[in-house]
N, C-alpha and C positions, 0 to 999 in steps of 0.2 A: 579797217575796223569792222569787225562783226554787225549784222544788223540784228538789234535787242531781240529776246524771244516773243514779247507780245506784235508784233509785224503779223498781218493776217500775208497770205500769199498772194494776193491781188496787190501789193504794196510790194512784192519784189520784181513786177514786169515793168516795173520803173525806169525806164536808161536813165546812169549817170553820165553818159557819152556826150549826150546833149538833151537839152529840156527843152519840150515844147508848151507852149498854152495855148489851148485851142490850135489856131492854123500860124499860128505869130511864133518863131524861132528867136529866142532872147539871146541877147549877143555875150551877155557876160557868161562864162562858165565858172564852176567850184572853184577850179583851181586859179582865176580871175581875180576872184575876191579874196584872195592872200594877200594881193600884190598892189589893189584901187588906194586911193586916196583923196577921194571925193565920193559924196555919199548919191548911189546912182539911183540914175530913174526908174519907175514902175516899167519901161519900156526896154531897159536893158537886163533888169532881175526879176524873179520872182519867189514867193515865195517858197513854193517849193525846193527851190535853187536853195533861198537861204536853208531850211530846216536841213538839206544835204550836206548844204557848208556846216551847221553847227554840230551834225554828226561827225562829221569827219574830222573836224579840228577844233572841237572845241568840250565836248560832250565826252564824261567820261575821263576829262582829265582836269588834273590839280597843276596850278600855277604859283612858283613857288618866289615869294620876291624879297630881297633882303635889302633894307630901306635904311636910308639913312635918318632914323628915330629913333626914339628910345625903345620902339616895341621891338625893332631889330628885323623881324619876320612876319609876312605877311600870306598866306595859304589860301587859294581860292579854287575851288572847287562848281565844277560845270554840269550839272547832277541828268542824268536822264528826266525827260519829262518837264523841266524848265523854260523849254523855249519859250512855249505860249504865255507866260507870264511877261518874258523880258519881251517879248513882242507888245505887248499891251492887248492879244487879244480879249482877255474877258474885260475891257470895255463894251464888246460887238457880241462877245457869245458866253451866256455865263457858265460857270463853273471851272473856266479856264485859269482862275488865279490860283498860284503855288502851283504845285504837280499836275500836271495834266497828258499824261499819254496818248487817250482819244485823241486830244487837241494835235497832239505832234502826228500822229495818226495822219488827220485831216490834212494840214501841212501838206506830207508827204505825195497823199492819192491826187492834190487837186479839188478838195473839196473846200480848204477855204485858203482863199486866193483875193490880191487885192482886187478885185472887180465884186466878187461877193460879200466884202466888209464895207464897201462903198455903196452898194444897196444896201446893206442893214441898217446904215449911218453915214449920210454923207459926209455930214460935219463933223463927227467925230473921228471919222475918217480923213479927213481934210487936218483936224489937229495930229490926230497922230501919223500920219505919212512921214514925215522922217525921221522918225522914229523906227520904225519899220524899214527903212531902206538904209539907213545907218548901219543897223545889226552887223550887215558884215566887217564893219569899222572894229568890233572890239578886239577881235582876232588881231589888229596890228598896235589895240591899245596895250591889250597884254604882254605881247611880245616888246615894245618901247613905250613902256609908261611911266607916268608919274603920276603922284597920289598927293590929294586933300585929306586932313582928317578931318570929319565930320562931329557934331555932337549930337549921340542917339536919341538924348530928349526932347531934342527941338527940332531935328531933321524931321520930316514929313513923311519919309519912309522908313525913321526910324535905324539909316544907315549912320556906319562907323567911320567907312572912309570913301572916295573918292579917288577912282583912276582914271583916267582920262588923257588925250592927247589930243591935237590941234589937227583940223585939215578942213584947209582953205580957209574960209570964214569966219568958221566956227568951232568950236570946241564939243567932242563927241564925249560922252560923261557916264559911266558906269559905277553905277551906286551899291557897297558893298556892307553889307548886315553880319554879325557875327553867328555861324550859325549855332554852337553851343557852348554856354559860360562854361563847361567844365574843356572847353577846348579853343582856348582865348587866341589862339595862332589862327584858327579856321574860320575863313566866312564864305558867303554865296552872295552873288549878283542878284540885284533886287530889283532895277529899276535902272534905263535908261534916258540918258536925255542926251538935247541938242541942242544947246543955247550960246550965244553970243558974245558971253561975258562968263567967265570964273566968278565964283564968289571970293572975297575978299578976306581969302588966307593965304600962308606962307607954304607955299609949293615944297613938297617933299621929293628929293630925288630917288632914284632906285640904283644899288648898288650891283643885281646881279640878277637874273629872271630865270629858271629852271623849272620846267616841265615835267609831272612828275604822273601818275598812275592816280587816277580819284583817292584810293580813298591808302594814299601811302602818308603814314604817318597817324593815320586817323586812331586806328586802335591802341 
């Protein structure tokens, strides 16, 4: 996949061969994180690794699910410039909530890295760390998931449904918002989490998952 036009040129002498952070060679590579199922340490990923991963497989494309509900179909779409939301960084740096390219930017060069959001905030760093190392988990939520539906009044983030899948301990949970009422099939990931327990609804299977071009269907 192409790298988007706002990329300055210092952002393309990046190897995706392998990553390094400072003088420390991380074990997991892109293609790694397709295949994990366990949410890895600061010591085998980073984030730059992730923002690679979410270009290449995830960014840019629509996920297409057909559900055993009455709604039938379910469209989610991976928008450029999202990550830093579903990362939670604008906890650490503001202006990062919704769309942020700078922020994916940063990702990218090495300028925000788990060691520089842990001096901005240790403790809130400390809360969201697996949250952050999760990420690469949605990639095989989407591809074998199963979905909660949510109620948008009372959710906290205002989400509809709930995909998510199990690994190891825990249950990794990808919270999904409709993006616009005049296009009730389409929504966007809002909000990650990694909690211990489901909430206490009736698990929706999926009938069929198909990958599709962002914005097919859309118009």
């Amino acid at each position: 996949m192409p790298l988007p036009d706002y990329y300055h040129e210092s952002t393309l002498s990046v190897s995706r061969s392998f990553l390094i952070l400072g003088e420390k060679i991380l074990s997991l590579s892109i293609t790694d994180l397709l295949t994990i199922n366990y949410i890895p340490s600061p010591e085998e990923v980073s984030l730059q690794t992730i923002a690679f991963f979410y270009e290449e497989h995830l960014m840019n494309h629509q996920f297409r699910f057909l559900i055993k509900h009455k709604a039938q179909e379910i469209r989610v779409r991976f928008e450029d410039g999202a990550l830093c939301h579903l990362l939670g960084i604008h906890h650490f740096v503001s202006g990062q909530a919704g769309k942020s390219h700078q922020g994916h930017i940063s990702l990218i060069d090495g300028t925000i890295t788990f060691e520089s959001l842990k001096k901005m905030n240790s403790g809130q760093f400390e809360k969201d760390k697996q949250r952050l190392l999760a990420f690469p988990l949605v990639y095989q939520i989407v591809k074998k998931p199963l979905f909660l539906e949510l109620d948008p009044r009372i959710d906290e983030v205002r989400a509809n449904w709930q995909v998510y899948n199990r690994f190891e301990k825990v249950f990794v949970q990808l919270k999904l918002r409709r993006q616009d009422p005049k296009r009730p099939k389409f929504y966007v990931p809002v909000s990650l989490l990694v909690r211990e327990h489901l909430p206490a609804k009736k698990r929706i299977d999926v009938k069929e998952v198909e990958v599709l071009s962002l914005n097919e269907g859309w118009s």
